[in-house]
C-alpha positions in Angstrom: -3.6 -80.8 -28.2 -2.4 -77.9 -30.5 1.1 -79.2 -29.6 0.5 -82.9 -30.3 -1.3 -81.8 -33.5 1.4 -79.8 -34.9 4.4 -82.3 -33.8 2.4 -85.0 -35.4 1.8 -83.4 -38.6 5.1 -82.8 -38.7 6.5 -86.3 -38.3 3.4 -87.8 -40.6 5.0 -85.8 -43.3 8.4 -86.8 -42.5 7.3 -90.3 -42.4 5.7 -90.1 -45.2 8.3 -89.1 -47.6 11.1 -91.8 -46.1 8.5 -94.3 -46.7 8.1 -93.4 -49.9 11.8 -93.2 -50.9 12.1 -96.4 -48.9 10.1 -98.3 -51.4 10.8 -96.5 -54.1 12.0 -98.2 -57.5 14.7 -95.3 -57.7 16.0 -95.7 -53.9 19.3 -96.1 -55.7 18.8 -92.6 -57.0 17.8 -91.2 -53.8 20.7 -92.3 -52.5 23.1 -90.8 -54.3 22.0 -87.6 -54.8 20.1 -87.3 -51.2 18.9 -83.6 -51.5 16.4 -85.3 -53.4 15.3 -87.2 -50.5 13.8 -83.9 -49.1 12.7 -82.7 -52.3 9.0 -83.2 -51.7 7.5 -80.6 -54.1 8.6 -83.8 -56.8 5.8 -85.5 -55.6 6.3 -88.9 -53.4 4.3 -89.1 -49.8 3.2 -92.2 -48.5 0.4 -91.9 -46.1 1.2 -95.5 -44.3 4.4 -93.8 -43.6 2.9 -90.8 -42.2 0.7 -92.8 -39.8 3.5 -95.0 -38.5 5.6 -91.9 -37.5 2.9 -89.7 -36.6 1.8 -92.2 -34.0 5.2 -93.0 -33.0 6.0 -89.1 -32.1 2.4 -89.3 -30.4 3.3 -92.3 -28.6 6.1 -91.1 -26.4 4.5 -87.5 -26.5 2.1 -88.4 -24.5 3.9 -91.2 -22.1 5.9 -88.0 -21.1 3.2 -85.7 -20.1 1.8 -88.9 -18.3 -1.8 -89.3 -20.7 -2.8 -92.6 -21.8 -2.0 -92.8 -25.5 -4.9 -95.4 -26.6 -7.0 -92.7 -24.6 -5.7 -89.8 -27.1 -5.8 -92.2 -29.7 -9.5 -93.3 -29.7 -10.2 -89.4 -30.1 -7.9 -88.5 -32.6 -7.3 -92.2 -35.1 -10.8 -92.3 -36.6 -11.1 -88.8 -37.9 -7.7 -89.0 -39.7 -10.1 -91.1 -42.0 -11.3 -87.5 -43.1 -8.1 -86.1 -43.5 -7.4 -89.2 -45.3 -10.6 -88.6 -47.9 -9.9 -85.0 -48.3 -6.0 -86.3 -49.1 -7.2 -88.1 -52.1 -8.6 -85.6 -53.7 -4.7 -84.2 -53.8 -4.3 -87.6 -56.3 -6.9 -86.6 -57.8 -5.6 -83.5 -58.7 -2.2 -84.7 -59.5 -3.7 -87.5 -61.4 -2.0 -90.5 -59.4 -3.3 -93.0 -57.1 -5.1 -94.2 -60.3 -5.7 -97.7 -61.2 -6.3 -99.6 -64.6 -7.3 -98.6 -68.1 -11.0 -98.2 -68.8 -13.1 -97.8 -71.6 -14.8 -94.8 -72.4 -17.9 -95.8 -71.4 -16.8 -96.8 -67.8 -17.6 -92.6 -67.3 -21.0 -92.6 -69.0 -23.1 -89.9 -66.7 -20.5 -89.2 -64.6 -19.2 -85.7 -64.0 -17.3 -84.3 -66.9 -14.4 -82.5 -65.1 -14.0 -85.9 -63.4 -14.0 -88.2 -66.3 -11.4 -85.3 -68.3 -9.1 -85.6 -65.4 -8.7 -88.9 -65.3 -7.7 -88.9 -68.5 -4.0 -89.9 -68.0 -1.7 -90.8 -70.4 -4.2 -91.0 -73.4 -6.0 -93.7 -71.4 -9.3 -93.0 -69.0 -7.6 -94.5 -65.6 -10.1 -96.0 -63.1 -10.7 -93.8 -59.7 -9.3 -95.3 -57.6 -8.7 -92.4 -55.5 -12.5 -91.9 -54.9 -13.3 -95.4 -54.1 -10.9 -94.6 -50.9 -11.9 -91.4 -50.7 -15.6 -92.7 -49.8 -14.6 -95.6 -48.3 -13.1 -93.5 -45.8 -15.6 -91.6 -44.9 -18.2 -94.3 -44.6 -15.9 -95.8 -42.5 -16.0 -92.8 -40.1 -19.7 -92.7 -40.0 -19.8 -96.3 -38.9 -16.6 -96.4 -36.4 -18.1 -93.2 -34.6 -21.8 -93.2 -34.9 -22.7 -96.8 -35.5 -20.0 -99.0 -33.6 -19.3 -95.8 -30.7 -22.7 -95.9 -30.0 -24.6 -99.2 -30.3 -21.7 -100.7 -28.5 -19.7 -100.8 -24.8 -16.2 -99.9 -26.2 -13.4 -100.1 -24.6 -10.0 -97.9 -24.5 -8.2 -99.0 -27.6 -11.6 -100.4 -29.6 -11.4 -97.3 -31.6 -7.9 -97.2 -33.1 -8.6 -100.9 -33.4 -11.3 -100.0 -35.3 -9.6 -97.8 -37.7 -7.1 -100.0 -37.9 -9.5 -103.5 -39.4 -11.4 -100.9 -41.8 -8.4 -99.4 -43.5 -6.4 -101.9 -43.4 -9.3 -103.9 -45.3 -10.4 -100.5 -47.5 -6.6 -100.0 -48.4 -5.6 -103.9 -49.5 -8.6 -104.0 -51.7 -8.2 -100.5 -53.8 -4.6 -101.0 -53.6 -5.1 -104.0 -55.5 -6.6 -102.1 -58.4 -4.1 -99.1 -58.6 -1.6 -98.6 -61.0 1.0 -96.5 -59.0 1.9 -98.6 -56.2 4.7 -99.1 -54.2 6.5 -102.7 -54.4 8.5 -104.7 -52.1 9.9 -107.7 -53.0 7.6 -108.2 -55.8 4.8 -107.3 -53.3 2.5 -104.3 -53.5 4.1 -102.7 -49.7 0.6 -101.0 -48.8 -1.3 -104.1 -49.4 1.4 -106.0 -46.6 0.9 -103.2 -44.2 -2.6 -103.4 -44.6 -2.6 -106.9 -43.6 -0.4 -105.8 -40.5 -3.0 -103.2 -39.5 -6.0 -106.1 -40.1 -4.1 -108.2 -37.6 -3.5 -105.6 -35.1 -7.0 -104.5 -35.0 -8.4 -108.1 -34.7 -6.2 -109.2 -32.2 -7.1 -106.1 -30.3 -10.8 -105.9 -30.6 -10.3 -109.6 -29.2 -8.9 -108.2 -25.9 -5.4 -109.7 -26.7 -3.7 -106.7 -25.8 -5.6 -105.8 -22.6 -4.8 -109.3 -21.4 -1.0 -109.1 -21.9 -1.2 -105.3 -20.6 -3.9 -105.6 -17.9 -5.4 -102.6 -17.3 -3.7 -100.3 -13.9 -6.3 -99.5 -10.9 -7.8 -96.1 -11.0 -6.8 -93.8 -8.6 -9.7 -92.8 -6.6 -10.2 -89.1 -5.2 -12.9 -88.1 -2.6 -14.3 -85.0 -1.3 -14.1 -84.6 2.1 -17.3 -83.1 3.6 -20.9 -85.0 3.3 -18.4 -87.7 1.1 -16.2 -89.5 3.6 -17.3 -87.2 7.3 -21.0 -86.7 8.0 -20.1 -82.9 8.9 -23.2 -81.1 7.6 -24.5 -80.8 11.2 -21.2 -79.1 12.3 -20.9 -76.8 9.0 -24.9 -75.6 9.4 -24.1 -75.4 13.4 -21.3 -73.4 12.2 -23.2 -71.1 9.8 -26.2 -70.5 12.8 -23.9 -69.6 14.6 -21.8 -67.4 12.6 -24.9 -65.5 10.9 -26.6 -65.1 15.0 -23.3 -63.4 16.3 -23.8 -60.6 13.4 -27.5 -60.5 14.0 -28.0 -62.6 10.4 -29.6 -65.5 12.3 -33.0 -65.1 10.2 -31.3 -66.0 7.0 -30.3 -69.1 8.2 -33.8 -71.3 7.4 -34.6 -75.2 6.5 -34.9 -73.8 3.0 -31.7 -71.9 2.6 -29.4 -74.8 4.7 -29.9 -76.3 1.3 -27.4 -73.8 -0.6 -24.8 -74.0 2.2 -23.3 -77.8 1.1 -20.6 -77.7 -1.7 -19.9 -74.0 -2.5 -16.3 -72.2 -1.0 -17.2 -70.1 2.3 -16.3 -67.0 0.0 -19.2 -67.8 -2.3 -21.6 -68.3 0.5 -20.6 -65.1 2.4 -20.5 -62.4 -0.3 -23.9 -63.1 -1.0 -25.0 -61.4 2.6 -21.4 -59.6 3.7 -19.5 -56.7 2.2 -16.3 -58.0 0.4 -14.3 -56.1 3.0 -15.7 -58.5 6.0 -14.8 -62.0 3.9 -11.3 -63.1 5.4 -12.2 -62.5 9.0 -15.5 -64.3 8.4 -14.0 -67.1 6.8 -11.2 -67.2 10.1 -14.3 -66.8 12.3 -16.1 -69.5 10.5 -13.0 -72.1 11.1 -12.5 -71.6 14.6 -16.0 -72.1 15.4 -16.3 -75.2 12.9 -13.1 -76.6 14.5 -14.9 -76.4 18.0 -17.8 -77.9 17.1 -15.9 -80.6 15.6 -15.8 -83.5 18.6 -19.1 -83.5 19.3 -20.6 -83.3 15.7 -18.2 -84.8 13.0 -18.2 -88.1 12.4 -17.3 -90.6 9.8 -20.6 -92.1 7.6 -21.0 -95.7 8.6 -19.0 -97.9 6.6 -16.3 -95.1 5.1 -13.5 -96.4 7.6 -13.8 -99.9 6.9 -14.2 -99.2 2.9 -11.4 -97.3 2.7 -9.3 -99.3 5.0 -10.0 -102.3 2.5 -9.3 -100.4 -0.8 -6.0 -98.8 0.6 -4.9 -102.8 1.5 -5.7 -103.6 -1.7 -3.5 -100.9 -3.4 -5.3 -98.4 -4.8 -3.7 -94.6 -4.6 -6.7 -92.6 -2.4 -6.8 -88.8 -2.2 -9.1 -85.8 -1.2 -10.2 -83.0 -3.1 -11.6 -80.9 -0.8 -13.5 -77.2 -1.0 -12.4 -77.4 3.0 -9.4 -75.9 4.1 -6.5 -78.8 4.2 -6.0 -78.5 8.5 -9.5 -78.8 9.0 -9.6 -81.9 7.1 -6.5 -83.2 8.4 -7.5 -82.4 12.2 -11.2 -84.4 11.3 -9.0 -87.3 10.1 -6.6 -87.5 13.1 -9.8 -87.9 15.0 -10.0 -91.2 14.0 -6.8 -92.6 12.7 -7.9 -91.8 9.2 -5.2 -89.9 8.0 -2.9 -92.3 6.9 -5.0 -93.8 4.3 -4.8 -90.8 1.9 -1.7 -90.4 0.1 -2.8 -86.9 -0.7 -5.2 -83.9 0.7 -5.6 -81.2 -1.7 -7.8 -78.1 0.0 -8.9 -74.4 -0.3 -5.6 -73.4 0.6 -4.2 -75.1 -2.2 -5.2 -73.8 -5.2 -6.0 -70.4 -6.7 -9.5 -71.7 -8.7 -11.9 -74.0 -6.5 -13.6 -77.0 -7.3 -16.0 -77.2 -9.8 -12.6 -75.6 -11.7 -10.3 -78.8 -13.1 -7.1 -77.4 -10.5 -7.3 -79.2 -7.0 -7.6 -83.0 -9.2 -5.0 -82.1 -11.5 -2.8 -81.0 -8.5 -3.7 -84.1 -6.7 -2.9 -85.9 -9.6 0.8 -84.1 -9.8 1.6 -84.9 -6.4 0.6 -88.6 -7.0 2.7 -88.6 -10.0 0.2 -89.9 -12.1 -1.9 -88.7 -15.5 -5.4 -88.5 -14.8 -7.0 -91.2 -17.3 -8.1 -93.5 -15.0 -9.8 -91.9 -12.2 -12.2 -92.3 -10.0 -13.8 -88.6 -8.3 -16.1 -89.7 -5.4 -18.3 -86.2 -4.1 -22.1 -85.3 -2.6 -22.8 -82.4 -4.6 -23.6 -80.8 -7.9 -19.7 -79.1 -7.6 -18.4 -82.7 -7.1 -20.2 -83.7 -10.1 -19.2 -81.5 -12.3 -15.2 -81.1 -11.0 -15.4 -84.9 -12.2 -17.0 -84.0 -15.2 -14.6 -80.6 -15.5 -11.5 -83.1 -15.5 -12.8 -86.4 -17.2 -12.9 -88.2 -14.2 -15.2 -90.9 -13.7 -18.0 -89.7 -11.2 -19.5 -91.4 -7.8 -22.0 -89.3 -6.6 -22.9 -90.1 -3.2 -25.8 -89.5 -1.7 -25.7 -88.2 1.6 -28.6 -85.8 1.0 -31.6 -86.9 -0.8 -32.5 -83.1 -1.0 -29.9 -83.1 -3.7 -30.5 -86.6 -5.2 -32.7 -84.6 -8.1 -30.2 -81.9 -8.7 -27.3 -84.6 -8.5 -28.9 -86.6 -11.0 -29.7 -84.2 -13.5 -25.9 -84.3 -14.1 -26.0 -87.8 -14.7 -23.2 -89.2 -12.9 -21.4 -92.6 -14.1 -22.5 -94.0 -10.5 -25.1 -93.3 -8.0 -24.4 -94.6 -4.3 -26.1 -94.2 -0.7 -23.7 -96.6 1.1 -20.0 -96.7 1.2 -20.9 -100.8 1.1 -21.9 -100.6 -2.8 -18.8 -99.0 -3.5 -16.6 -101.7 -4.0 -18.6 -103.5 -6.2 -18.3 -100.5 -8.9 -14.7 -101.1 -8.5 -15.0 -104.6 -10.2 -16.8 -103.8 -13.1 -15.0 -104.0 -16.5 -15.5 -100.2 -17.7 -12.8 -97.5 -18.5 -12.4 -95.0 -15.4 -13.6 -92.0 -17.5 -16.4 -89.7 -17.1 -17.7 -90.4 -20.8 -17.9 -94.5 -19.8 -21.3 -95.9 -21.0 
């Protein structure tokens, strides 16, 4: 973001000033003598300028890392209403932006150091500047804590938004300023104005999603207690494990809860000396692996689900705390594997899930951005790797032990059958963890 910040800043200024020369009455002058094009300590930025290349640089800034740019957008847009406030108070102080001659009186009980300022000429100017200067920042209020909140918006709905109330703000206070910039006998703001009315209308109406319909998310799964009902072979496992170094008695209805979700490393150095880890974590696979015939199996209903999305195109992957063999050997076991296009495990990353790394890589190796994804998991880890990485969340319950903890998280979705899943996957809501 720091990068996108300063590269934008940079081309809003740049934009800016060529828009301003661009419609300048002196463009002649410029011209000829183009140093003076770059000569911005004159005086001579035009903010509609700044925002049309700003967004431009931001446009294919982020189409090269892969983000969604109206994602970005909808973050960013509405608070350059602030910067846009604060900017006005730079008229202000270089007494422009102003609009027509007032009396005297027009300043009665106003601030004094206002009233002297404007002051221009050896005429009291109207203030233009602070009628956009507010304007602005009501608009923010509204855009983000009035129309973000009492309504379901949708990716795009807040640049839109920006977009109808400046556009509207800007026409009407450039209509009363002295200062502006013409083209072709028209005031140039109060055109682009109209341009970014138009554009925010016509977007708000769902125009734009229609001709650009929106892709399908790609849709990650964990692995264990999310797509194979294993619990009985990883608590088997752990029994077993914890008997052959005479731990058996720590292995009780109360703590089998703990056991689902966190890396074998984070279970074991909790009873182990850090020393014992990697050949307990090699013991713990070639008993699990064993045990895996006669107690793995898929949850009713995974196959078939799974078969059907895969048909239908979507891009499926697993994120897995589980080391990728085991998964892949569990998969084999019934002609599952080919319905993933990736398995991220363990043994590929350095930081395990809840940590943002094992989506992200899946992600890479998909060649995709991670903006509209779907993170399916049984645990408070899943939960909050979706929730680490944006993702929207599925939490599946396979558990209802954990249905409380689960919950407190507040996933996008709660499920207890793969046959509900498909129907989530039809409703008309952006693929991000922050959906409403």
């Amino acid at each position: 973001m720091d990068d996108l910040f300063f590269g934008a800043l940079i081309s809003g200024v740049i934009g800016s000033r060529l828009w301003y020369v661009a419609f300048s009455d002196d463009l002649a002058g410029y011209l000829s003598d183009p140093f003076r094009i770059i000569a911005t300590w004159e005086g001579g930025l035009a903010i509609q300028g700044g925002l049309l290349l700003g967004f431009l640089y931001s446009y294919f800034w982020v189409k090269k890392r892969k983000i969604d740019f109206l994602r970005i957008a909808d973050g960013a847009v509405p608070t350059i209403m602030i910067a846009q406030a604060l900017g006005r108070w730079g008229n202000f102080a270089n007494q422009e932006a102003f609009g027509r001659v007032v009396d005297p009186s027009f300043y009665a009980g106003w601030p004094t150091w206002l009233a002297n300022h404007m002051l221009i000429g050896g005429s009291y100017r109207e203030p233009t500047f602070l009628y956009e200067s507010m304007g602005n920042i009501l608009g923010y209020f509204i855009i983000i804590y009035l129309y973000k909140r009492f309504t379901q918006v949708k990716r795009g709905d807040m640049v839109y938004a920006y977009l109808m109330w400046y556009g509207v703000l800007r026409f009407f206070v450039e209509g009363l300023r002295s200062d502006s910039l013409m083209f072709m006998g028209l005031r140039s703001a109060q055109l682009v104005s109209i341009a970014f009315v138009l554009i925010g209308v016509l977007g708000t109406l769902g125009l734009f999603r229609k001709l650009y319909p929106r892709k399908q998310p790609i849709l990650l799964f964990d692995f264990d207690g999310t797509i194979m009902d294993t619990e009985p072979a990883v608590l088997a496992t752990y029994e077993k494990l914890y008997h052959n170094h005479g731990l058996g008695h720590l292995i009780n209805e109360e703590s089998k809860k703990t056991l689902m979700g966190p890396p074998l490393k984070e279970i074991f150095i909790q009873h182990f000396d850090e020393s014992q880890i990697d050949d307990l974590v090699n013991d713990y696979r070639k008993i699990n692996l064993e045990l895996h015939a006669s107690l793995v199996k898929p949850f009713e209903g995974a196959k078939e689900v799974l078969t059907s999305l895969k048909a239908q195109g979507y891009r499926l992957g697993i994120v897995s705390s589980k080391h990728s063999d085991s998964i892949e050997y569990a998969l084999d076991m019934f002609n599952m594997k080919d319905l993933f296009e990736v398995i991220i495990g363990l043994n590929h990353v350095v930081e395990h899930k809840p940590h943002k790394e094992a989506i992200l890589k899946a992600c890479e190796a998909l060649g995709v951005g991670h903006d509209a994804l779907i993170y399916v998991g049984d645990t408070v880890v899943d939960v909050k790797s979706a929730t680490n990485i944006g993702a929207y969340c599925v939490a599946y319950i396979s558990n209802e032990d954990r249905y409380e903890a689960i919950q407190a998280l507040k996933p996008n979705k709660t499920i207890r059958s793969w046959s509900e899943f498909e129907a989530i996957l039809k409703e008309d809501v952006e693929w991000t963890r922050t959906t409403i």
